[in-house]
C-alpha positions in Angstrom: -2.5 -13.3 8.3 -1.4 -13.9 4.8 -2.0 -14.6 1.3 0.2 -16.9 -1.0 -0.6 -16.5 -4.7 0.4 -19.5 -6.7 4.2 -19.6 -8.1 4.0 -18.2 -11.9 6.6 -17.8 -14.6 6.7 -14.4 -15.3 6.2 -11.1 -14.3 3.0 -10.6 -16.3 1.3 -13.9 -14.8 2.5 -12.9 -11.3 0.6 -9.8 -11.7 -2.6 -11.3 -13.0 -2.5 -14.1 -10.5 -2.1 -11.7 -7.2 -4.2 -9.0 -8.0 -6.7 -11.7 -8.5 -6.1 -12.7 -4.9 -6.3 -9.3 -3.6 -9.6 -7.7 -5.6 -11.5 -10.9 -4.6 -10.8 -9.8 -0.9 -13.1 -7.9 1.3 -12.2 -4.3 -0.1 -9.7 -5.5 -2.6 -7.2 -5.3 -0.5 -4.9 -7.8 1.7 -2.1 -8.3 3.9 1.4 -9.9 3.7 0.8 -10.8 -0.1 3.3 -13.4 -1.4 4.2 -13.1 -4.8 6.8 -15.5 -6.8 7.8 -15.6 -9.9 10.0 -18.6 -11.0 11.4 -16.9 -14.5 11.1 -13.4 -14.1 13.3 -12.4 -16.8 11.0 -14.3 -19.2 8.7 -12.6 -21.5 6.7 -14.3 -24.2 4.1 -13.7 -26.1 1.0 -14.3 -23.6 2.8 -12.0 -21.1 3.4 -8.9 -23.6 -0.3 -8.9 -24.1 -0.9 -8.8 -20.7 2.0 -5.9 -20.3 0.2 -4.0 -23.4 -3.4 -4.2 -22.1 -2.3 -2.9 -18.5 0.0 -0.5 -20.0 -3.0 0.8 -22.1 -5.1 0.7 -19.0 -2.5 2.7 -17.4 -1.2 5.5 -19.5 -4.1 8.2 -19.3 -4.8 7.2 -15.6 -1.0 6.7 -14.1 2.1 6.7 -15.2 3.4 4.0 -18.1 5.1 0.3 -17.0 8.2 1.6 -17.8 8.5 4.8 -15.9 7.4 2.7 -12.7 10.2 -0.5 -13.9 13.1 2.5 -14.6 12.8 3.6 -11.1 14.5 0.8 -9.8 16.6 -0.4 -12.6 17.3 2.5 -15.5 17.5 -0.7 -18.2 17.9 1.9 -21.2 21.2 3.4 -19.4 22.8 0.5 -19.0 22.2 -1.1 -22.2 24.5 2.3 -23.7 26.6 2.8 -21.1 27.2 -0.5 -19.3 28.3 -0.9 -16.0 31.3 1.5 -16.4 28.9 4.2 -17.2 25.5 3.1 -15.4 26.2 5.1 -12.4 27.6 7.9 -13.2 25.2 8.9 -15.8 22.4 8.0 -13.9 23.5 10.5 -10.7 25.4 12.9 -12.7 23.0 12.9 -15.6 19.8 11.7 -15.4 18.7 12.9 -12.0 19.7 16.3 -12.1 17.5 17.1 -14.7 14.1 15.1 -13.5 14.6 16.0 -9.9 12.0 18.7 -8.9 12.9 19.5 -5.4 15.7 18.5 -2.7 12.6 16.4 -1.1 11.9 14.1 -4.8 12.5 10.8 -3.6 11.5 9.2 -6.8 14.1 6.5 -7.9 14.3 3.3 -5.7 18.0 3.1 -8.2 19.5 6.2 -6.4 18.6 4.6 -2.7 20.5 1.4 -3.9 23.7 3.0 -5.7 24.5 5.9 -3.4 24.2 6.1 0.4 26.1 8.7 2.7 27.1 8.1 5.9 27.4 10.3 8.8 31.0 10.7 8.4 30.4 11.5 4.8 31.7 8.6 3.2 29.6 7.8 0.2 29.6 3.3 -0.7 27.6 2.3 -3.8 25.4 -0.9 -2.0 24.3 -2.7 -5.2 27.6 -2.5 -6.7 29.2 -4.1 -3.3 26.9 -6.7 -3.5 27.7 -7.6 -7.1 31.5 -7.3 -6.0 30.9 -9.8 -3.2 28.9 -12.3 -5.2 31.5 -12.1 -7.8 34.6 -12.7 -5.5 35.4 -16.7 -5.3 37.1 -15.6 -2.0 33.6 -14.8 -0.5 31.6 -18.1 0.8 28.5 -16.0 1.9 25.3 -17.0 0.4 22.5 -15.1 2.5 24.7 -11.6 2.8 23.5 -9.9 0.4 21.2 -7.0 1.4 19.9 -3.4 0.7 18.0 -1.5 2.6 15.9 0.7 0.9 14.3 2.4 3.7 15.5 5.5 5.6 13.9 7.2 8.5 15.5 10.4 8.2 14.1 10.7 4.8 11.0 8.4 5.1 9.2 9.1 8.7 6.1 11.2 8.2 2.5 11.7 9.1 1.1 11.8 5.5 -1.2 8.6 4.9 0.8 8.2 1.3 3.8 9.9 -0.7 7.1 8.1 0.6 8.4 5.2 -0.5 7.0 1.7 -0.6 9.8 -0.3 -1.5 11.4 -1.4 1.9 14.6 -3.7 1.2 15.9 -6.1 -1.2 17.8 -9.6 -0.3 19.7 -11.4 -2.4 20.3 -15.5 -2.0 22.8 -17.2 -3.9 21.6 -21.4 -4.1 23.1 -24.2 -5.7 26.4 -25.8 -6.0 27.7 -26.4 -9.2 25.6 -23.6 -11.3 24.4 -21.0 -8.6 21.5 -18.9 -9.3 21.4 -15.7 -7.5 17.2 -15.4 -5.6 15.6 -12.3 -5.1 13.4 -11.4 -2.2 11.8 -7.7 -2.1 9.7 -6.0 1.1 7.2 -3.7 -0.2 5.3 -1.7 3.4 2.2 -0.8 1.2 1.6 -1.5 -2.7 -0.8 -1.0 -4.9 -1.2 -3.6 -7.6 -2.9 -2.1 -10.3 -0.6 1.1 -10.8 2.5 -0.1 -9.5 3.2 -4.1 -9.1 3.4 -4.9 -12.9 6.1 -1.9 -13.1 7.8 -3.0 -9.5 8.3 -6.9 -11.1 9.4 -5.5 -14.4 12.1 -3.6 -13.0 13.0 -5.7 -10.3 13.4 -8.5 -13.1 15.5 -6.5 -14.8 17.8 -5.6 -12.0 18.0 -9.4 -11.3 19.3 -9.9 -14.8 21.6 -7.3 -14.6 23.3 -8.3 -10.9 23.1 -11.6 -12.0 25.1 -11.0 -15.3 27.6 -8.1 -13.5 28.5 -10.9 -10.9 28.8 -14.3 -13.3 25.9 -16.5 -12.0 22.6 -17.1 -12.9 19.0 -15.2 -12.9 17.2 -17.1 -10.3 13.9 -17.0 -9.0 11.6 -13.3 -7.8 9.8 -13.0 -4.4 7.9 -10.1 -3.1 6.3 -9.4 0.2 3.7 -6.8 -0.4 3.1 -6.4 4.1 -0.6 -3.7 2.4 -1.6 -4.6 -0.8 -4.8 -2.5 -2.6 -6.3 -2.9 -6.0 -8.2 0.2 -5.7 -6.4 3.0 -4.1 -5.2 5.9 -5.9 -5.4 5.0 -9.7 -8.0 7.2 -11.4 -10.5 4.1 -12.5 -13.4 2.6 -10.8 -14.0 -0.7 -9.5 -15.8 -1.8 -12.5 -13.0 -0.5 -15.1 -10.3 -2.4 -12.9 -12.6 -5.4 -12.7 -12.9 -5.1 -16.6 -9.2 -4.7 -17.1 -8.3 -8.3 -14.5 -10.9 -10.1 -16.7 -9.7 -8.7 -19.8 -5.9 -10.1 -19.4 -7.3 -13.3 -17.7 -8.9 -14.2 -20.9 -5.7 -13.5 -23.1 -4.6 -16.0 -20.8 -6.9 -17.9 -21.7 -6.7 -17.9 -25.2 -2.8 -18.3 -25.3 -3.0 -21.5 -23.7 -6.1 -22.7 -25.7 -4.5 -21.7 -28.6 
């Protein structure tokens, strides 16, 4: 069982084209959702209204597109710091003072960049997958994962809480001008309060590997294995129903106009 949305440019049309899918399903919700998104870096004019009306929709409900994108790439860091200060800023800076408890598992970025082993050692994942992409010595193409997922932190009986962000893969393809792919498990997602956020931020971290390791921004694919349009945000079915209509005739008008 699966859905396949149809391939769209961006992150904004991605969103409106698979929560489409999924709140025309028997109780707007659907299984092993495929999402792709062929420039998600992209961002014109059709898409930001699309970003602004969902962000809108989403402020005095949920939490805003960007708090959801900053949790797996902190863009705003990076952009003062750079690369030479991106991580340690973001551990010895940033999280100390928005973590609540030693429990918070709030920032997909802090799963990627710093992982412990049981000997102690501590290895920075994303930034040994840009060192390998970057290394002309390294013929791998298809070696490039994270696992996001940890079942010493992540088993549990609760229904929700956790993370749903499961593991990255990145795919270096071409010969003479490689562009570096990006494929991203998700075990439950819910589209309305989360997926525009998710593609933002993954697009973002794309850019930003991409640029770190010298090759180009390729294409976006997400697996959502649970996919909801309903559960959890503080609307009703008619308001979320108003709010899909409502960006699928900006849509509409941007390409009429």
């Amino acid at each position: 069982m699966y859905l396949a949305t149809k391939p769209q440019p961006d992150a904004a049309r991605a969103w409106l084209e698979a929560t489409q899918q999924v709140f025309a399903q028997p109780q707007h919700e659907a299984y092993n959702v495929i999402v792709d998104l062929k420039e998600p870096v992209i961002c014109d004019a059709t898409s930001l209204a699309i970003i602004q009306r969902v962000d809108g929709f989403l402020r005095p409900r949920s939490k805003p597109l960007m708090t959801v994108a900053n949790t797996i790439f902190p863009n705003a860091l990076y952009k003062k710091h750079g690369i030479e200060g991106l991580y340690e800023t973001f551990h010895d800076v940033l999280l100390p003072k928005i973590r609540k408890d030693c429990n918070w598992t709030g920032y997909y970025f802090e799963r990627m960049t710093k992982v412990i082993s049981a000997e102690g050692r501590v290895i920075n994942p994303l930034q040994d997958v840009i060192r390998r992409i970057s290394d002309p010595s390294i013929t791998a193409k298809n070696k490039f994962e994270i696992a996001i997922f940890d079942p010493f932190r992540d088993l549990s009986d609760s229904p929700y809480g956790g993370q749903c962000m499961s593991h990255l893969s990145f795919k270096l393809a071409g010969k003479a001008e490689k562009k570096l792919m990006l494929t991203v498990t998700y075990r439950n997602h819910y589209y309305i309060e989360k997926l525009l956020g998710n593609l933002m931020g993954l697009a973002q971290l794309l850019s930003f590997v991409s640029k770190e390791a010298g090759v180009q921004p390729g294409s976006l694919t997400i697996l959502s294995t649970h996919a909801t349009t309903t559960q959890q945000c503080k609307a009703n079915v008619g308001d979320i129903k108003n709010l899909i209509d409502e960006c699928a005739v900006a849509v509409d008008l941007a390409e009429a106009a």
